[in-house]
NUPALO-329327 format. One record per atom (N, C-alpha, C): y, z, x; residue in three letters. Coordinates in steps of 0.2 Angstrom, whole numbers, plus 5000, padded with zeros to 4 digits. Layout:
YZXALA
...
***
This chain:
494852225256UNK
495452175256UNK
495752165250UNK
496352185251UNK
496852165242UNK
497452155245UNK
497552085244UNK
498052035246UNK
498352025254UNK
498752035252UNK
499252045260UNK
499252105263UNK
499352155258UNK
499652215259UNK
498852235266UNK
498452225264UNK
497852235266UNK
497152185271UNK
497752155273UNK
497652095279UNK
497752105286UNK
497352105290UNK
497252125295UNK
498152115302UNK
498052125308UNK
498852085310UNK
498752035312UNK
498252005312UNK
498251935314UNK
498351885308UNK
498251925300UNK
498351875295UNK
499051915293UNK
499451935295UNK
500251965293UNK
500451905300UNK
500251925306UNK
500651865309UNK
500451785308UNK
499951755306UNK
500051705302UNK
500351685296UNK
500451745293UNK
501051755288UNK
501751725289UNK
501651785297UNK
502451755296UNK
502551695300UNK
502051665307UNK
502051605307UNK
502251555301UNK
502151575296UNK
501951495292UNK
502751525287UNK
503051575288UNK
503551575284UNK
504251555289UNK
504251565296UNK
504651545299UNK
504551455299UNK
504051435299UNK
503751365299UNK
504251345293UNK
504351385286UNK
504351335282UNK
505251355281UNK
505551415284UNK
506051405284UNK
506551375290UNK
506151355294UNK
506651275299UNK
506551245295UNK
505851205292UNK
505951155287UNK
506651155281UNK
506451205279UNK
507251225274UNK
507851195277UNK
507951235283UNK
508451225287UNK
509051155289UNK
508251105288UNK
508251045291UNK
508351005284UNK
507751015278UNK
508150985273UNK
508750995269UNK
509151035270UNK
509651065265UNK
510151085270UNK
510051035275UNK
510851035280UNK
511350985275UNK
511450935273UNK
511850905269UNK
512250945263UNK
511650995260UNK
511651035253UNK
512351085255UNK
512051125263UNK
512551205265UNK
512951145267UNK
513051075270UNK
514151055272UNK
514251065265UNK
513951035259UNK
514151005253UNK
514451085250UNK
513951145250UNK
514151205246UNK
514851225251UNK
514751225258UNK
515351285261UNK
515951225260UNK
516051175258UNK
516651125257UNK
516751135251UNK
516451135246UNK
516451145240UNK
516851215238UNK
516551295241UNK
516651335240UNK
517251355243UNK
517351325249UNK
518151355251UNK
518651315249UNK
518551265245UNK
518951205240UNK
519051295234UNK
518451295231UNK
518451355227UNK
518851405227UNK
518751445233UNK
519251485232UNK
519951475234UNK
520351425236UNK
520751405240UNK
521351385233UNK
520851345229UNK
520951345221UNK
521051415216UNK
520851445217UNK
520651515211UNK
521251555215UNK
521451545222UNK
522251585225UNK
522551595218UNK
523051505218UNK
523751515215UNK
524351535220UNK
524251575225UNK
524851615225UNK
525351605230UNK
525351525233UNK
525551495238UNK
525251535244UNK
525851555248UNK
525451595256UNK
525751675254UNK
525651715246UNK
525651775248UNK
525351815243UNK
524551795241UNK
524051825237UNK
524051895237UNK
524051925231UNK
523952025232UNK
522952005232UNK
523052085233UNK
522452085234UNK
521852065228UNK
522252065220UNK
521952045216UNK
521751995215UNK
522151965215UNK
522051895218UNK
521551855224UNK
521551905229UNK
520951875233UNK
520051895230UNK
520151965227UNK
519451955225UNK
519151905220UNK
519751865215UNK
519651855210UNK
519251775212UNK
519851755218UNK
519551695224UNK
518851705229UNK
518751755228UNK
517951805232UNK
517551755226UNK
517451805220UNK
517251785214UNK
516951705213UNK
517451695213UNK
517351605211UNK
517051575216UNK
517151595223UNK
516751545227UNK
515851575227UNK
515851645229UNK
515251675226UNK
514851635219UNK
515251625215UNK
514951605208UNK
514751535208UNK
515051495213UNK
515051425215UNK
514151415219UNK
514251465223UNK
513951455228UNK
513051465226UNK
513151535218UNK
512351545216UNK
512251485213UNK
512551455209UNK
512751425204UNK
512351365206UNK
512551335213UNK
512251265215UNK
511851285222UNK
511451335223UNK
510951325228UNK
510451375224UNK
510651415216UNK
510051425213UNK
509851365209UNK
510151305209UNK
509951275204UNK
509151245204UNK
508651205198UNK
508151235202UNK
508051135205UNK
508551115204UNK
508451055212UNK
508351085218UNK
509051125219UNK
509051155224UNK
508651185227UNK
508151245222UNK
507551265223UNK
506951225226UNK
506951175224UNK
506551125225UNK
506551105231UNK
507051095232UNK
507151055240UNK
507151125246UNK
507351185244UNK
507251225249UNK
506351235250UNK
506251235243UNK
505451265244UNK
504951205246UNK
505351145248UNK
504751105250UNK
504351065246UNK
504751065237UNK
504351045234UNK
503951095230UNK
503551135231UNK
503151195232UNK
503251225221UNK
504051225223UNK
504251255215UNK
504851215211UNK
504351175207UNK
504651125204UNK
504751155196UNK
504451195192UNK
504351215186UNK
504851255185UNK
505251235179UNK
506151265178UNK
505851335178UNK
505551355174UNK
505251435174UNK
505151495180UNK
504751455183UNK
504651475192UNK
505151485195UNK
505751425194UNK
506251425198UNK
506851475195UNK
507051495188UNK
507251545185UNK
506951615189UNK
506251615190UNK
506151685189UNK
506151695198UNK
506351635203UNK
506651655210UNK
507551655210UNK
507451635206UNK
508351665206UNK
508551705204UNK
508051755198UNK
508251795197UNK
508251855203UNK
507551845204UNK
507251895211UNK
507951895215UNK
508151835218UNK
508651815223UNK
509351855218UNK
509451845215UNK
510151875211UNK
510151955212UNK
509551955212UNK
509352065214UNK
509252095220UNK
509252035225UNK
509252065232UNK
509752025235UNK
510251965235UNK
510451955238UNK
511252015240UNK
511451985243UNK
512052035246UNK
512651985245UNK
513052025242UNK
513851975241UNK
514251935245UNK
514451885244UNK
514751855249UNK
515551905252UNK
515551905256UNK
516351955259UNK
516651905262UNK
517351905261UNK
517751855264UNK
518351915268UNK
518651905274UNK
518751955275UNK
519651925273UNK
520251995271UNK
520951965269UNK
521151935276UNK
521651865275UNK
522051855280UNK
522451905280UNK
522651895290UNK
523051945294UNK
523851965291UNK
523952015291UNK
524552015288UNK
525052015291UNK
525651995289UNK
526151965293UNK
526752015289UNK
527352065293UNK
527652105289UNK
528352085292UNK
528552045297UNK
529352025295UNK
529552005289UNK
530352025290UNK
530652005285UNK
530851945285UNK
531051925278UNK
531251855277UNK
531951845280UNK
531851755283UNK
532551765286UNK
533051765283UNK
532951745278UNK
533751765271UNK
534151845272UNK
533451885272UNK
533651945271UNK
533951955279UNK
533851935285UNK
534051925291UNK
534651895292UNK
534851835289UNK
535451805288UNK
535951855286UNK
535851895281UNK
536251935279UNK
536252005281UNK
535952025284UNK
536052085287UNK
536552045295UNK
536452015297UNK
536851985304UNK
537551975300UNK
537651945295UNK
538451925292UNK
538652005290UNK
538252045288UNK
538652145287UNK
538752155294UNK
538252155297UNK
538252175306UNK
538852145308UNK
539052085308UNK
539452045311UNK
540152075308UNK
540152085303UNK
540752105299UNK
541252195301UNK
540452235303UNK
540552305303UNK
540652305311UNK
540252275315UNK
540552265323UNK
541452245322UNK
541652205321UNK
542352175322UNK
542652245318UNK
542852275310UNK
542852315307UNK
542952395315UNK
542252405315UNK
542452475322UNK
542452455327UNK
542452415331UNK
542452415339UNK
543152365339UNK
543652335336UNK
544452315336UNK
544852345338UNK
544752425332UNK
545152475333UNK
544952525340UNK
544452515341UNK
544052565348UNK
544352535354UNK
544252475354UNK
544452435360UNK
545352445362UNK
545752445356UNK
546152435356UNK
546652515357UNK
546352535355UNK
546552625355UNK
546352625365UNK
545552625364UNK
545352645371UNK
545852575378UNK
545652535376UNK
546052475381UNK
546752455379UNK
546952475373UNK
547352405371UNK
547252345372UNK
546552345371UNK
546452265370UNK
546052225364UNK
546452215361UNK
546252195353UNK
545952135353UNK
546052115353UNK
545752035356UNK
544852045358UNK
544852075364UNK
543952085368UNK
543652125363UNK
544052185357UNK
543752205351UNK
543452175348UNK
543952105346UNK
543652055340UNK
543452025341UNK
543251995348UNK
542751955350UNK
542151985351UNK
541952045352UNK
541452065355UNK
541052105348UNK
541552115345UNK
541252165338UNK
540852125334UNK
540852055332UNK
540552015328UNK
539752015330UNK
539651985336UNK
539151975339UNK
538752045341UNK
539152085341UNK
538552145344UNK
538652185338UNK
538652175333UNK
538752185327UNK
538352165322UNK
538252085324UNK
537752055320UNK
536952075323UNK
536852075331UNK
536252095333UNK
536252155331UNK
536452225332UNK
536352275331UNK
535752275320UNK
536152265317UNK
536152235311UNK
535352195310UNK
535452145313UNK
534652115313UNK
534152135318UNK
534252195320UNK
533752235324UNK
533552295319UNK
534052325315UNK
533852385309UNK
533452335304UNK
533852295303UNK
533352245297UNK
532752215299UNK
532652205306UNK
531752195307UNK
531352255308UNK
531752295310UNK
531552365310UNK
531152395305UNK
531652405298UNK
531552435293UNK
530952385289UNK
530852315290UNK
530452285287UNK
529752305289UNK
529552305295UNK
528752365298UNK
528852415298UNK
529252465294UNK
529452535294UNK
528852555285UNK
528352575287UNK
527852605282UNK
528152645278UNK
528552695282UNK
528852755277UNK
529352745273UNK
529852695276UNK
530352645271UNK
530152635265UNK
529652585267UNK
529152535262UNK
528952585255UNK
528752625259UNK
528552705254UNK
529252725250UNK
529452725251UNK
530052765248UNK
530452695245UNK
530552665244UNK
530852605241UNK
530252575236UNK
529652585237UNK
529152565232UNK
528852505233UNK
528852475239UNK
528652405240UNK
528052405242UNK
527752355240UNK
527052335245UNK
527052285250UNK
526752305254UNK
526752245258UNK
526352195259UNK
526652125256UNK
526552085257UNK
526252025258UNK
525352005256UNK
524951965263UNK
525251905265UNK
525251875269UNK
525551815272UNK
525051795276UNK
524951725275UNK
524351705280UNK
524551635281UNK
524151575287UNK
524051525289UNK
523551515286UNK
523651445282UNK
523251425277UNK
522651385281UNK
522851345289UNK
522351315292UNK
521851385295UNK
522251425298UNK
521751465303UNK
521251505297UNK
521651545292UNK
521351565287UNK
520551535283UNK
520651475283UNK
520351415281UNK
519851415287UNK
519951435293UNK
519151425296UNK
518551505295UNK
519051555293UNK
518851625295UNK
518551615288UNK
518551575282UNK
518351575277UNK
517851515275UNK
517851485280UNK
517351435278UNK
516451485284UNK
516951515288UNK
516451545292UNK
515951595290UNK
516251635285UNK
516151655279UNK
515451635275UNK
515851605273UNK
515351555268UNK
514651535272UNK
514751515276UNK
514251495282UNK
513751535284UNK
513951595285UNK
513551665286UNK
513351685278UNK
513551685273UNK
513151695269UNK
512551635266UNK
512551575270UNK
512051555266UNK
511651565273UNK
511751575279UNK
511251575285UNK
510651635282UNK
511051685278UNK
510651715273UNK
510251715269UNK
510751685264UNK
510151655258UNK
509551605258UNK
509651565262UNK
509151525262UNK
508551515266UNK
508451585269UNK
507951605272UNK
507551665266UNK
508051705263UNK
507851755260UNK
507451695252UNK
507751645251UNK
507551605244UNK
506851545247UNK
506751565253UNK
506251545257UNK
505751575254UNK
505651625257UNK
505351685257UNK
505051695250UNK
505451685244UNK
505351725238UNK
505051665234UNK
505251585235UNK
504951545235UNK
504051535237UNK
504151555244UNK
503451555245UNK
503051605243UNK
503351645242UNK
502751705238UNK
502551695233UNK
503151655228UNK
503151655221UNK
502551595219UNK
502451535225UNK
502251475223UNK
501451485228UNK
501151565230UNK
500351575232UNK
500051585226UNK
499551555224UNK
499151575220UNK
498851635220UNK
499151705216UNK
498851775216UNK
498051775217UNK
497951815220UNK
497251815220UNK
497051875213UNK
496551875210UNK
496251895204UNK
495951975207UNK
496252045206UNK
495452075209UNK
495052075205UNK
494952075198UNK
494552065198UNK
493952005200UNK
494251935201UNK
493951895204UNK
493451925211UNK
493951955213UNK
493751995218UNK
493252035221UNK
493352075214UNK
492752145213UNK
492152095211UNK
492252045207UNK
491552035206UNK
491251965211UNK
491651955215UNK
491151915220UNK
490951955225UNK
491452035226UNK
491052075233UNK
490552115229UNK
490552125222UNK
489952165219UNK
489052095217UNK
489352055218UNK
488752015219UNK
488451985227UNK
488752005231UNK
488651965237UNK
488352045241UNK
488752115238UNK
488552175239UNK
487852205238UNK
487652165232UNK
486952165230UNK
486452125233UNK
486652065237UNK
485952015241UNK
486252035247UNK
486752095251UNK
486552115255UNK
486152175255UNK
486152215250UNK
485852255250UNK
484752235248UNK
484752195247UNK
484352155245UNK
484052115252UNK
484352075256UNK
484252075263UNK
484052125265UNK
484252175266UNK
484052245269UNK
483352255268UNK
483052255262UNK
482252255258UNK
481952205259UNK
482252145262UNK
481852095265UNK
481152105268UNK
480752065269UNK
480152065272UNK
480352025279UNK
479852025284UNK
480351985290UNK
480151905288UNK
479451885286UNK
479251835284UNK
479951795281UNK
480051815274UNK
480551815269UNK
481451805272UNK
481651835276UNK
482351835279UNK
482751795281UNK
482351735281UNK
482951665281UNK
483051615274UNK
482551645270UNK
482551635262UNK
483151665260UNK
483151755262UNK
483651795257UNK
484151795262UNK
484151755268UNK
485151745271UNK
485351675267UNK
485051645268UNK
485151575265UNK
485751585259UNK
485251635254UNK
485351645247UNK
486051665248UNK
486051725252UNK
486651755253UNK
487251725255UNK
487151685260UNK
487651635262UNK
488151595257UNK
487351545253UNK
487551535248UNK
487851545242UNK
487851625239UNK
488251655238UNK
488951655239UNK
489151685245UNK
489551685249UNK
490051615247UNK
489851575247UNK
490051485247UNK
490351485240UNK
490051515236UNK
490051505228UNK
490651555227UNK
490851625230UNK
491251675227UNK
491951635230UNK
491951575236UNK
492551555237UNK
492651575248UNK
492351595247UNK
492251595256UNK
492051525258UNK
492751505262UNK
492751445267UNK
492151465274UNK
492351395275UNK
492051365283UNK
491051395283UNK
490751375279UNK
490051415277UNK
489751375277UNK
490151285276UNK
489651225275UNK
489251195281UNK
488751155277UNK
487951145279UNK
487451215282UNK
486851175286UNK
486551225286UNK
486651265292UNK
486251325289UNK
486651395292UNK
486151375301UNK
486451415306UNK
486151405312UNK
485551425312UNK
485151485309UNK
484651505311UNK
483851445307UNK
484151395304UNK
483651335300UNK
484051265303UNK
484251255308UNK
484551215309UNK
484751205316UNK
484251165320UNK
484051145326UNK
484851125329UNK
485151085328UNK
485751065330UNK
486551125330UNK
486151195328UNK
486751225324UNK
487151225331UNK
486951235338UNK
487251235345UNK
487851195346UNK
487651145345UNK
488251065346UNK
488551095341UNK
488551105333UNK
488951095329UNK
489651175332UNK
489251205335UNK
489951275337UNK
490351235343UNK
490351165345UNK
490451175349UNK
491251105348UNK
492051115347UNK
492551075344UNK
492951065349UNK
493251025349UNK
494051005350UNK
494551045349UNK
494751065353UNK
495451135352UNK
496051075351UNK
496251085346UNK
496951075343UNK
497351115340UNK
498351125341UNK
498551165341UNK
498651195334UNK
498351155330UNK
498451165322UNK
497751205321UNK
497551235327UNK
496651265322UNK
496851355324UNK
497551365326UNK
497751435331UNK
497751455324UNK
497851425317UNK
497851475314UNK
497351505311UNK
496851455312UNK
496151515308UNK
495651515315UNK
495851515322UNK
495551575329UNK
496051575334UNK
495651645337UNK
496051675342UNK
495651625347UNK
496051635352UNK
495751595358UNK
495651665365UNK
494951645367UNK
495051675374UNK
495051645380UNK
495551695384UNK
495751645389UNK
496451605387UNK
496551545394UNK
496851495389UNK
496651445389UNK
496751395380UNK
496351365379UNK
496951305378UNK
497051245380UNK
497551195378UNK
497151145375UNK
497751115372UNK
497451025365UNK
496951005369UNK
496550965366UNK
496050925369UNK
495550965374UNK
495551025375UNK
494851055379UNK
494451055373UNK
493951075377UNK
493151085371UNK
493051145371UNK
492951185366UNK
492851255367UNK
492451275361UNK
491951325363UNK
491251345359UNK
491451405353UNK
491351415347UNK
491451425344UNK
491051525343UNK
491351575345UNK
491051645346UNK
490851665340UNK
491751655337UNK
491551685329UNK
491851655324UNK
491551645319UNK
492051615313UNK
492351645307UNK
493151605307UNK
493551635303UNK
493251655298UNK
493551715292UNK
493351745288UNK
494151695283UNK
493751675278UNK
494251645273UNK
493951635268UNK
494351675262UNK
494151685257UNK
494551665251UNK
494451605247UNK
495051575243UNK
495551555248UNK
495451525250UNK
495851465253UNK
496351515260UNK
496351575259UNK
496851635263UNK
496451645269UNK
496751625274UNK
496651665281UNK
496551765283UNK
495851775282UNK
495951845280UNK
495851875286UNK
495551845292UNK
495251855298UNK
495251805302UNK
495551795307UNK
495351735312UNK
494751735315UNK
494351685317UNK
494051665321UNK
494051675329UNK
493551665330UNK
493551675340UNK
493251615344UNK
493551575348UNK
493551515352UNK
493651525360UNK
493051495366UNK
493151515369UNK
493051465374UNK
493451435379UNK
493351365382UNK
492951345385UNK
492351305386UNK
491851255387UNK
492051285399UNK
491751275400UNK
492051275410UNK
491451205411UNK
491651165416UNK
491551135417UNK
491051145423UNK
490251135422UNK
489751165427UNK
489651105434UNK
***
């Protein structure tokens, strides 16, 4: 056994039990914290614009930036650390060195650009209808008047289908990409400040729904006491020698050299061993025999099913070593004869 990596599936899925356990908790404490950061941060960028409703695009990264900057800045701090991990990581050092982990794996905040808008302005509208209006009356006077002799229905009719014509080429040419090209212009972002403002706070939102599971996570790994191997090697290299020692027992001798060993066993850090062992101890029947409650699922499996408050016999017991769930135990319910 060497740590996690080497823990059976029953201690990887209490693993992750106890990791989703602690990030609902998260979830729960530092609901104030994420309204406080996505309010603060879309403040942020909405500030770092400048460019009233028609930001280039450098401009919007430079607004990405500052609210991302915002955003490490007050939920790696290490209060905030503190209140995500539960308390768990309170040492500025500790808390440095999960934000830094967090600074190397998190992933950037992306805000996506508001939708572009490419009409033209109405000024430029106004005046293309006053040419329009101008160049209808101008040729259709003389046409009317040639064709009809009617000069009159010419210079009524010229202005106004003169000026639409004209603001139809001028709405035209303003969505026309190859124009745009050819004259050298860029197009323009223009955006609604309110609708914008939710697709940006939504944003925000979805990046901490991330971070602060991931800063969970690297919190609680950060805040397990490593296990030592060599601590390790030298409690399995002495408990290795009184089993092999058991083995050369005499039969007489046998509950001498398990005792010892047990013993042992208690001393290197292996839970759940206390009092006396069953084979010297008349009562050890009743002691295998507990109260199932749902807080014991993580050190045994149950067979069958077993609900709160049955009585259920004890088959096998957990394997725990330094405080770590390395192997669960096995419980099996009592039937009522």
């Amino acid at each position: 056994m060497h740590g996690r990596a080497g823990c059976a599936p029953p201690c990887q899925l209490l693993f992750m039990l106890d990791v989703k356990e602690k990030i609902l908790e998260a979830y729960a404490a530092t609901e104030k914290l994420r309204r406080d950061l996505i309010d603060n941060a879309t403040d942020q960028y909405f500030v770092s614009l400048e460019a009233g409703d028609s930001p280039s695009h450098a401009e919007l990264d430079v607004a990405q930036a500052a609210a991302h900057s915002l955003l490490k800045k007050e939920l790696l701090s290490p209060t905030s650390i503190s209140l995500v991990s539960g308390g768990s990581v309170t040492d500025e050092n500790l808390a440095a060195s999960v934000a830094l982990s967090f600074d190397s794996i998190a992933r950037e905040l992306l805000i996506p650009e508001p939708a572009t808008h490419s009409e033209p302005r109405p000024f430029r509208l106004a005046i293309g209808a006053v040419i329009g209006a101008i160049l209808g009356m101008v040729v259709l006077t003389p046409l009317f008047r040639l064709a009809f002799d009617m000069r009159d229905v010419g210079l009524a009719v010229g202005g106004p289908f003169g000026a639409l014509c004209a603001v139809l080429i001028v709405h035209r040419a303003g969505r026309s990409r190859l124009l745009r090209k050819l004259l050298g212009r860029r197009r323009q972002i223009r955006y609604d400040r309110k609708n914008y403002e939710l697709v940006v706070r939504t944003s925000i939102e979805q990046w901490l729904n991330f971070a602060v599971p991931l800063l969970v996570m690297l919190c609680y790994c950060r805040s397990q006491p490593a296990a030592s191997p060599a601590d390790q090697e030298s409690a399995f290299r002495r408990i290795g020698a009184l089993i092999y020692a058991l083995h050369r027992t005499a039969p007489e001798s046998l509950s001498v050299a398990a005792d010892e060993l047990i013993q042992q066993a208690r001393n290197c850090g292996f839970d759940g061993l206390e009092g006396a062992p069953a084979f010297l101890s008349a009562a050890a029947d009743k002691q295998n025999v507990i109260e199932w409650t749902n807080d014991l699922l993580t050190k045994y499996e149950t067979f069958g099913d077993v609900a709160a408050g049955d009585k259920v016999r004890i088959e096998r017991k957990p394997v725990i070593f330094d405080g770590n769930v390395m192997e669960r135990g096995l419980v099996r319910k009592l039937r009522d004869k």
